[in-house]
Every structure is written in structure tokens, then in C-alpha cells.
N, C-alpha and C positions, 0 to 999 in steps of 0.2 A: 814624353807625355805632355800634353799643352793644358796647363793650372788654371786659366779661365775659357769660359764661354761666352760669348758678347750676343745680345738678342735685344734688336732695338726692336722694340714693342711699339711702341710710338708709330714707328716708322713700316711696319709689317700694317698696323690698323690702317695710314693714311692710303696705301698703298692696296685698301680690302684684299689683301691677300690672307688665303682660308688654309694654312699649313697648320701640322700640328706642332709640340715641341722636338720632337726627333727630328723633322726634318725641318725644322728654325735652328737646332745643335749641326747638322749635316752641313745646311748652306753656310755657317760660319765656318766651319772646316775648310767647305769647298774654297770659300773667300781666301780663308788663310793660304792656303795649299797655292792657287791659281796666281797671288801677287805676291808669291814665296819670291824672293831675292836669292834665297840658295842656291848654289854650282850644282846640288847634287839634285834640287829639284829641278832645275834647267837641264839636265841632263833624263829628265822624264816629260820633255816637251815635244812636242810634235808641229809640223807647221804644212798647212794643207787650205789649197786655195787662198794664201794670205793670211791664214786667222792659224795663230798659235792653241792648243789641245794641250791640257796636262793629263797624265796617265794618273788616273785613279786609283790604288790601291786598295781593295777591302780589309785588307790585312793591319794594313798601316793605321786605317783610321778606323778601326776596333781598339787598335794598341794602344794610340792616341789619344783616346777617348775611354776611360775605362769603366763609366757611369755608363756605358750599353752594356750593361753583363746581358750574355745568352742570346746577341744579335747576331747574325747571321748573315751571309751573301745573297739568300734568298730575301731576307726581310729588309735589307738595304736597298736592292734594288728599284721596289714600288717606288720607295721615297724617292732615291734620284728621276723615276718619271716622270713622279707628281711635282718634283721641281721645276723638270724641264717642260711640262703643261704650263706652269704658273708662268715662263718666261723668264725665268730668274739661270737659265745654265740652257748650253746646247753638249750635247755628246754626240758622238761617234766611236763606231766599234772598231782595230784595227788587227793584227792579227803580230801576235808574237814571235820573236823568232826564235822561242825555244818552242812554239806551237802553240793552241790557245789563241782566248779572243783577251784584249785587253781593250776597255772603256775609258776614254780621253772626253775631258770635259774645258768647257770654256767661258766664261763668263761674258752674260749678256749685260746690256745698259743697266736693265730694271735693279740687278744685282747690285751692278757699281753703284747705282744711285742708292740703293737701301745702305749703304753701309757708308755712304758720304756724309750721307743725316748723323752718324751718331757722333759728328765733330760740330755740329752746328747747336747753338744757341736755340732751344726752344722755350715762347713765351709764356709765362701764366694762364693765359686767355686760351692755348693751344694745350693746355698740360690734360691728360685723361684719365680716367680709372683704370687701372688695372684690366680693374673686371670687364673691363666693356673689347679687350684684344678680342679679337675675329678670329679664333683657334676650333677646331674639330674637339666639341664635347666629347665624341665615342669614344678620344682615345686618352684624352686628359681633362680636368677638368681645372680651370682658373685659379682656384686655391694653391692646385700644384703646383702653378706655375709661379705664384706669387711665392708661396712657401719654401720648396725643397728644389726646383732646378735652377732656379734666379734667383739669386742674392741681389735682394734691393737694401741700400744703406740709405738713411735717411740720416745728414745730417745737419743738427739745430740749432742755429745759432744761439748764444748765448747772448739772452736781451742785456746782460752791465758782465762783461767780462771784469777779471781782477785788474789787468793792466788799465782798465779806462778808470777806476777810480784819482781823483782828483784832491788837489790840495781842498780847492770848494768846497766836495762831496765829506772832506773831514770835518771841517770848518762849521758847514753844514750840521753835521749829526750831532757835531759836540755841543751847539746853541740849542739843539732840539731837545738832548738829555740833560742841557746843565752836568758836560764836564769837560772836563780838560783837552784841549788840543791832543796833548800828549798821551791822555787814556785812552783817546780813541784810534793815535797811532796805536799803540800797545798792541789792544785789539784785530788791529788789521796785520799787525806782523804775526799774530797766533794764529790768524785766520789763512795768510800766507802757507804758513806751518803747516795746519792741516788738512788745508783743501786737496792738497794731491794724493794722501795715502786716506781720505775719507770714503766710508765703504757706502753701498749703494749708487744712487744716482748724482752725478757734481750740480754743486749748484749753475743754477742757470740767469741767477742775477744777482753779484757778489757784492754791490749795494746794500741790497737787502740784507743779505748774509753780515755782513759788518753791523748795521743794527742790532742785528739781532743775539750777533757778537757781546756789542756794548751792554746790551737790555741782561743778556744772561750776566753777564760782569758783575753787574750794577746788585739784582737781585741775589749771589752770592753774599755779596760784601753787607747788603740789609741783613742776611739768615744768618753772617756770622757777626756780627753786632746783637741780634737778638739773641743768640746762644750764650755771648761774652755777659749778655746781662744778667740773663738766669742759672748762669752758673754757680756753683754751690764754694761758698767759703770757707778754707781750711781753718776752724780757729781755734784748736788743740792748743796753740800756745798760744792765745790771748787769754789774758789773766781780770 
């Protein structure tokens, strides 16, 4: 079973190519399958008028794929058509020799070139929405695609990671609260402590987080001074 699907969105828009997600899942397949390096997939090649043919399997890539529950050889079909309309794969039928047609497919430029883009660098100025891919509403609709069959990771950097804090940045905050170089080491060694097993989201400027450190510290040591003062005197044996 093959654990990811790769669907460069990006590169399907610039390309106005009008597939849906099944057959955007399909042409990754086919990519994989066609530039396979394996002995046992070269041993399902074909080679006719110069242009090498891999043999198709419907079986194999149902198997392969197990997020098509209840797809079929009839309902595969369309889709390899509608691929080889788009220009993205040519096929040929060829005939088996235990009997039977078997369908050999080969990839066209348009293909190699969609799947070149997803090692390439693209700009800020070039970045798109989501929402705006060029996909068949009939048969899925945008959310879907953004939500449950593409996993998009977004991730953020952190504007003052831990390790950039500085001797300065100490220096710094202990002149700004009136206290000790060393209190406000303290603080960032607890802060150390507990940023990796703190629950919810980590912080994202550990800067701040250090102040904020020191500020609660500080605020303790006032409430237990004010407690120390109104506390109540044992004076049972004063005479």
C-alpha cells in the first residue's frame, strides 16, 4: 500500500487543468508506477515504436490505494480517458497471453512537467488559495479537498525561539524588572523545564514567555510577603 498521495495544486491551476480529485489520486499513481525503478515493474513494460508502455493493473491500484472503497474497473476507466484528453498519459491496448485485453500506459511531457514543479521553489507573489484550484464541483467540492483527502501542514515559525534568547535579552529584562541577573536566569531554566511537556499550543515567542516568567515570580513573592504579614500570632505562652 503506498502511505502518501502527492497533488501539486499549484501546478494542476497553472497548468488550467480541469480534473477532479480521483483522477489528480490516479495520475500520481500512474507517475509512481511509470518512473517505478523496480525489476518486477520492468518486467510489466512494454516497448512499441520506440516509446516504452507500463501495463496497468486495476487490481493493483485499488490495492494500492485503499481510500477508493467500492471503485471499480468500470468507474476507473472514464478517469484514465479523461487523463489521456488532458494530455497528461497516452495508452494502448495490447492483448494478453493468457487472453484478455491489457492497457499499457505512458507518460506524456505535460505529466513530467507537473510533477517537476513540486521540487521547485515557489514565490510569495506566485502562492494561491486553495479555493481558487480549477477542480470539477460535480464531483467534489474545495473544502474536501482542502480538509480530508490533502493533508496540508502549515508550518510557523516561531518569531523568538528558546535557543535565540541571549545574555542581552537577560541583561535586558532584569534592568527592566529591577532584579537580579541570576533571578532571571532561574526563570528561564524553569521555563526551559516546562515548555516541552506544556499542554496546548507552545509558545511562539519565548522572549516573552521569560517576562512573563519573571512578572509571575515576582507577583508570588509580593502575595507571600503580604500573607507573612497578616498572619496570625501564636501567643499562648507569652506572659
Amino acid at each position: 500500500m503506498r502511505y502518501s498521495i502527492t497533488i501539486n495544486q499549484l501546478a494542476l491551476l497553472e497548468l488550467k487543468s480541469k480534473i477532479t480529485l480521483e483522477e489528480a489520486v490516479l495520475l500520481d499513481y500512474l507517475y509512481w508506477l511509470c518512473t517505478s525503478p523496480s525489476d518486477i515493474v520492468e518486467q510489466m513494460r512494454i516497448e512499441k515504436e520506440g516509446k516504452k508502455y507500463t501495463w496497468f493493473d486495476y487490481g493493483s491500484y485499488l490495492k494500492e490505494n485503499p481510500i477508493l472503497r467500492g471503485k471499480t474497473k468500470a468507474t476507473i476507466t472514464p478517469k484514465i480517458r479523461k487523463l489521456e484528453n488532458e494530455k497528461f498519459i497516452e495508452t494502448i491496448i495490447q492483448n494478453a497471453k493468457n487472453g484478455g485485453d491489457r492497457k499499457y500506459i505512458r507518460l506524456l511531457p505535460k505529466c513530467d512537467g507537473l510533477f517537476r514543479k513540486l521540487n521547485e521553489v515557489v514565490s510569495e507573489t506566485k502562492q494561491v488559495s486553495f479555493r481558487k484550484l480549477n477542480v470539477d464541483n460535480n464531483n467534489i467540492n474545495n473544502n474536501y479537498i482542502n480538509n480530508k483527502e490533502k493533508k496540508i501542514v502549515i508550518v510557523k515559525k516561531e518569531k523568538y525561539p528558546l535557543s535565540a534568547i541571549t545574555e542581552e535579552d537577560i541583561n535586558q529584562i532584569a534592568n527592566q524588572y529591577h532584579v537580579s541577573i541570576g533571578y532571571v536566569k532561574l526563570q528561564l531554566e524553569k521555563l526551559r523545564n516546562y515548555a516541552p511537556n506544556k499542554k496546548g499550543k507552545p509558545y511562539s515567542d519565548y522572549k516573552a514567555a521569560l517576562r512573563n516568567f519573571v512578572l509571575l515570580s515576582m507577583e508570588r513573592a509580593i502575595e507571600k510577603k503580604q500573607e507573612d504579614k497578616y498572619a496570625p500570632i501564636d501567643a499562648r505562652n507569652v506572659k
